[in-house]
N, C-alpha and C positions, 0 to 999 in steps of 0.2 A: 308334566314331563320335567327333567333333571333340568336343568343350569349349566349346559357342555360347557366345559373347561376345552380353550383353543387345543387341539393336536400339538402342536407346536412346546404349547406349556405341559401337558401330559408328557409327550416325551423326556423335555426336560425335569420334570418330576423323577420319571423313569430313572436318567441318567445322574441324576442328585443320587436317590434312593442307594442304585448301585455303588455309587462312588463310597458312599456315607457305610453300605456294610463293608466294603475292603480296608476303611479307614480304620473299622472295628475291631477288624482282625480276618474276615473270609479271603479264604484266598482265593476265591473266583463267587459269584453273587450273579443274579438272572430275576429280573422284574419283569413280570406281565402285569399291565393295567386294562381293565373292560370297564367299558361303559356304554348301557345301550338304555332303549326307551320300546316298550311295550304296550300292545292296544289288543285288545279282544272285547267282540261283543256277541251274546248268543238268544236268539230270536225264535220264541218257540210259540206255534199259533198267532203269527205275526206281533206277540208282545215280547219286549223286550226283559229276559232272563235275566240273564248276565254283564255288566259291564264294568271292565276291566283296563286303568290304565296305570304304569307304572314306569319310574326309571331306578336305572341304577348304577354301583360306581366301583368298582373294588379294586384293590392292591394285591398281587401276588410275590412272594419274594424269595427266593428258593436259595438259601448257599452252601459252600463248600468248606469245609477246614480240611485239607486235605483230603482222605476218601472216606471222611464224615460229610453227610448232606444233613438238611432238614429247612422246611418250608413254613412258612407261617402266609395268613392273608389276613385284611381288614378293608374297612368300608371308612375308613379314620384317614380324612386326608390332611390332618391339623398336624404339626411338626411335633406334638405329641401321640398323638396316632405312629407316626412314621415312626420316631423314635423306639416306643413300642413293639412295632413291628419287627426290627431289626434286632433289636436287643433278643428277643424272642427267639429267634431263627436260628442266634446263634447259640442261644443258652440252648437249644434244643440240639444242635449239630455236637454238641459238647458230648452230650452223653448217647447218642446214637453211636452204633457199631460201624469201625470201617469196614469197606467192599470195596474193591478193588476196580472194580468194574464201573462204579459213579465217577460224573465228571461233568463239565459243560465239552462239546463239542472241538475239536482240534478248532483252532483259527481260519484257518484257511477253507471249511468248511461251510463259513457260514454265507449265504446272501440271499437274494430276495428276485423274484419275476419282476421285469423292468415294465413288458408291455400291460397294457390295461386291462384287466379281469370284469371288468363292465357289472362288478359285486354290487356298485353302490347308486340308489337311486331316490332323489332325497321327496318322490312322488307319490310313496305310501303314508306320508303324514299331509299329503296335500288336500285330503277331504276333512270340512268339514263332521261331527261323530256324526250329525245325522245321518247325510250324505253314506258314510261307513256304514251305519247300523242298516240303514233301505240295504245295501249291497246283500247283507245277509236276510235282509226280510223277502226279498226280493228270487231268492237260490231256493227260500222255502215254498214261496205262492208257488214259485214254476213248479216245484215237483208235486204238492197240492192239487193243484190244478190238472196234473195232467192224465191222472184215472180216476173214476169217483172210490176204485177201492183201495185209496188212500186218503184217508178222513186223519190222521196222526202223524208226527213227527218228535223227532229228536232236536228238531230247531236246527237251523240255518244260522252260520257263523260268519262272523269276517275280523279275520288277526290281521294285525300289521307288527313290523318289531326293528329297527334297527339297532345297529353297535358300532365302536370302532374295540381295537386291541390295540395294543403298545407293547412289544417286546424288547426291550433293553437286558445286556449281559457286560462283564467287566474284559471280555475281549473285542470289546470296541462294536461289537453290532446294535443297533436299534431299525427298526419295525415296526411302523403302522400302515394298519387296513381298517375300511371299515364298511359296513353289510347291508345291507335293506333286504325286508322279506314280506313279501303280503297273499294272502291267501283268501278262499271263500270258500262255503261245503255247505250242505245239507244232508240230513238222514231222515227219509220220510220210512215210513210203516204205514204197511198194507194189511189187506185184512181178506180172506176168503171168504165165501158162504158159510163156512161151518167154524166163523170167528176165530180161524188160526190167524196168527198174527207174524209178519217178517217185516225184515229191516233191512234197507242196506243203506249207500252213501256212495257220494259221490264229489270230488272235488279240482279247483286248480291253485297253484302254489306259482309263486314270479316272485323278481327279484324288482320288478317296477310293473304299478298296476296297469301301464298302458299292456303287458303282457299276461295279464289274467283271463281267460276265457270268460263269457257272460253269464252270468247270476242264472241267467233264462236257461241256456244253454249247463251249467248245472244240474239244477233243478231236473231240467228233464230226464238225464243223463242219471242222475240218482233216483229218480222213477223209475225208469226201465229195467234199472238194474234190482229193485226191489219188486215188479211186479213178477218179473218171470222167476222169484222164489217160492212164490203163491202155489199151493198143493202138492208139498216137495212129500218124496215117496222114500222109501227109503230099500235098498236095494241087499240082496244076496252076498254072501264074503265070493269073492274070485280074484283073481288073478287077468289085469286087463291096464292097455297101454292109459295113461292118462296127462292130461294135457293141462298143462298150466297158463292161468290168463296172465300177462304181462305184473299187474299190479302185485300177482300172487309170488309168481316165478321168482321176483326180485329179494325173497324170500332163499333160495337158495345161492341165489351169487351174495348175498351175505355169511353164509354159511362156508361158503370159499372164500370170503376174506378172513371169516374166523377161523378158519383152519391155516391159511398163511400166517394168520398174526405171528410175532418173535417170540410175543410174551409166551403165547400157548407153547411154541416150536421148543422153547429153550426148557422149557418145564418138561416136556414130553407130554402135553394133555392135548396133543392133536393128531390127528390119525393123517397131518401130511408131515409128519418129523421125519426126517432121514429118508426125505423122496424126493428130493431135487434133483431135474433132471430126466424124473420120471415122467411115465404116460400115468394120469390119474383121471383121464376126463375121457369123452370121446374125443374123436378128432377134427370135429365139427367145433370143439370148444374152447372160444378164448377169451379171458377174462382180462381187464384191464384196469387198473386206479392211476386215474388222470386227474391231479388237483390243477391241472394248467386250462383244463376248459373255461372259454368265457362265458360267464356270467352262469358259471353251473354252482350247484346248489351247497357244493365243496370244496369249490376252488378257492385258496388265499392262495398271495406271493410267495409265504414262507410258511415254515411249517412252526408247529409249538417250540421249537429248540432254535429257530431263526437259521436253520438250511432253506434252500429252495425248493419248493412244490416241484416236483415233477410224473413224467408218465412213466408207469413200470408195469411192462405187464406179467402177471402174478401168474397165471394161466397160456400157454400158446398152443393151438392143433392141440391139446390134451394134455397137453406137457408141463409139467409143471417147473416155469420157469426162475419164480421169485418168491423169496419171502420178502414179509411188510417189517420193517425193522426202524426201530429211534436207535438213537447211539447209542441207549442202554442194552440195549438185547443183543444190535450188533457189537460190543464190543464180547457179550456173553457167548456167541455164536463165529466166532472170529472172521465177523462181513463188515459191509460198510452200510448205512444209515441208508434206510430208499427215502429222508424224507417224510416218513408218516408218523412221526411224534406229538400229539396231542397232549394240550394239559388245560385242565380249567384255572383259578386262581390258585390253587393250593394240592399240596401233593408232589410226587415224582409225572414226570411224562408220562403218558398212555402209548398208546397207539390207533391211529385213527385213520380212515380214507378218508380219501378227495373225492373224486367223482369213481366208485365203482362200478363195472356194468359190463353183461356179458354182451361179446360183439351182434350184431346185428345177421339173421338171415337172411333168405332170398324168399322163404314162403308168406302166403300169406296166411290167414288163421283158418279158413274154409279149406285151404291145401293141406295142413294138418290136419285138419278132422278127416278129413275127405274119403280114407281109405279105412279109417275107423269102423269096424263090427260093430263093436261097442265097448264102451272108454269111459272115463270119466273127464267131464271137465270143470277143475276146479274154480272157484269163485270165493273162498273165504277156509283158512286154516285157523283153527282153535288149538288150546296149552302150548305144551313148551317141552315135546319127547323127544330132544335132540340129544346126543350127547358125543361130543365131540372129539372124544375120546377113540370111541370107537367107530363112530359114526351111524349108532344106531339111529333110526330115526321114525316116528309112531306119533301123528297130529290126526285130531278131529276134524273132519273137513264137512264139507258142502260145496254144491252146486251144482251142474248138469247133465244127466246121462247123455252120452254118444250112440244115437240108434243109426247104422248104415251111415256115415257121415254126418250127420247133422245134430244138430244140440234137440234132443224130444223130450225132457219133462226135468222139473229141477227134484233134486237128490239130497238127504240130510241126515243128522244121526250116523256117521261111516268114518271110519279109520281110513288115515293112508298108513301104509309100515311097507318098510325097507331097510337101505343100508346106503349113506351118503355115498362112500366108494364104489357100490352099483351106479346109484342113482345118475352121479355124474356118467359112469362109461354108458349108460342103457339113455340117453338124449340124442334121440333118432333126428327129430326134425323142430327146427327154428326159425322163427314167425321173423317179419322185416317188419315189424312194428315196437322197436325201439323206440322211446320216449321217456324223460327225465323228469318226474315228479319229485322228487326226492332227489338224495344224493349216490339211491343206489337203486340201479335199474335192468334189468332185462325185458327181451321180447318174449313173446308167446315163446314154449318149449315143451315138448312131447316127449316122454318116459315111458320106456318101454317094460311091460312086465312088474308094474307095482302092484301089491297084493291091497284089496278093499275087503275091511272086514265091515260087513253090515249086520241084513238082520239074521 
């Protein structure tokens, strides 16, 4: 692992750096510094595959010669590093085009979540590797073990990764946070009588390992979910309501954040440009990006531009209430910044969520299916036929026929095809089994009327 340099002196690094390009000549200058430490190990037939450990340190430094930008980063924290760095940024700002539209954030703009984001927890470096690598040997025996028609696997893993960030800018703001994240999985494969072969997985992710679910409890969980793949069939093209599991669904309320995004809005390459204010969903349906949840998987205090995290919902009853906007897009869209400004070391701002996630139902997942003839329910989408443009949308899918209510034989080889702007208004019924694995989540949700192209 790296040599942390104290927060304290990072920051002051930070606020040197800044000071040091205005002195050059930028007339406004924004430093992010990261530094984190990484651990992966990957356990396949209970020996140990893969092991992976690493830190690291970098410099971002983004400045302004009036409405000339340019960025440079480095891993060089020696006063010739830095030098370098700066000098660079600006000979690089020299001969870029002005835009009118670049800028660091008005003043008054900027600050940071006061209460405590429960981000950091310094107990995912608290084992032992062995201790770690058992955690993954351990997610594999259980699913191993728990049908004899699972004799293979993909191996059983356990990451851990923490970081802190430092954002400093020459209008007085500076900015640190810093992360813990540890996780475990397995992906066992099963095997039929007639030697077809399926995979699935299964996992849990915490921001401290005292909140990781059990190796045991894995393991099994990614069994189950791979034996009932075993003799999948493949089914008729029709025309039939189909139900998305939780893991999968989370799939689509990404698809509503990419259609909020500014960047997409202001280009016109999103099929929600010029519908603010509109009905675009059912009215069952609202979506939310929350970076203020504690200790959720996207929460910081402040966002990549050093504004505050906050909640905005994107989505309300159907409506669509919000775009996802940094001060770049919003100044291009003439709004104000939600806050969702992303940027790695090097580059302009992005756009990024906090915690996305459609609200939560009353049903539960048997009360979806329940009234079901017959349906699909999904368990796994393949490629990438989206296009967001229009909202066309055509994924490879798998997993469960709906016979009279209930899940009777698993299904493979089948197109889903539609159109995202159906898709959202035709979301009949939503599951109350909300849950955060990631940073972006939904409950179970049923679609009415999507076309399966099979055999």
């Amino acid at each position: 692992m790296t040599t942390s340099i104290a927060a304290t002196d990072l920051q002051q690094l930070a606020a040197d750096i800044v000071a040091r390009a205005t002195r050059a000549g930028a007339s406004d200058a924004e430093v992010v510094i990261r530094e984190g430490d990484e651990f992966s190990t990957l356990v396949r037939l209970g020996q140990v595959e893969t092991l992976k450990e690493s830190g690291s340190r970098g410099i971002g430094l983004r400045v302004f010669l009036g409405q000339r930008t340019a960025s440079t980063s480095s891993s060089d924290f020696t006063p010739e590093g830095i030098e370098h760095l700066v000098s660079g940024a600006l000979a690089l700002a020299r001969v870029t085009s002005e835009d009118p539209f670049q800028g660091l954030p008005e003043t008054t703009a900027f600050g940071q979540l006061t209460q405590p984001l429960d981000l950091f927890y310094e107990d995912v470096y608290s084992l032992p590797g062995e201790q770690r690598i058992e955690l993954a040997r351990r997610a594999e025996a259980a699913a191993l073990a728990a049908d004899t028609r699972i004799q293979n696997s993909d191996g059983g893993s356990f990451d851990a990764a923490t970081g802190s960030k430092i954002l400093a800018n020459s209008r007085g703001f500076v900015g640190e946070y810093r992360r813990s994240y540890c996780s475990v999985s397995t992906m066992p494969i099963a095997q039929d009588e007639k030697g077809e072969m399926q995979r699935d997985y299964w996992y849990s992710a915490a921001r401290t390992l005292a909140k990781l679910e059990s190796p045991e409890s894995i393991g099994a969980e990614a069994a189950r979910r791979t034996v009932r793949r075993l003799n999948a069939r493949r089914v008729p093209t029709q025309r039939v309501p189909v139900v998305f599991s939780p893991e999968i669904a989370r799939s689509l309320v990404g698809h509503i954040f990419e259609a909020a995004n500014g960047d997409a809005i202001y280009r016109g390459a999103s099929f929600f440009a010029g519908l603010l204010g509109e009905q675009v969903a059912a009215e069952n349906i609202t979506v939310i990006d929350d970076g203020t949840i504690v200790g959720g998987f996207g929460s910081s205090p402040f966002d990549g531009e050093g504004l505050p995290t906050r909640r905005t919902v994107i989505v309300e009853h159907g409506v669509l209430k919000n775009y996802l906007l940094n001060t770049y897009t919003a100044r291009k869209l003439n709004m104000q910044s939600t806050g969702n400004a992303s940027r790695g070391l090097a580059g302009n701002p992005g756009i990024g969520g906090g915690n996305v996630f459609l609200e939560n139902g009353t049903l539960s997942p048997q009360q979806i299916l329940g009234d079901i003839k017959s349906g699909l329910y999904v368990t796994e989408l393949l490629g990438m036929g989206v296009n967001m443009v229009t909202g066309d949308y055509s994924r490879g899918a798998s997993g469960l026929w709906i016979e009279n209510g209930e899940l009777a034989y698993p299904v493979q080889e089948i197109t889903i095809a539609g159109n995202l702007k159906d898709i959202f208004r035709n979301i009949s019924a939503i599951g109350a089994d909300l849950e955060f694995r990631g940073s972006i989540a939904s409950p179970t949700l049923r679609v009415e009327g999507l076309t399966i192209a099979g055999a």
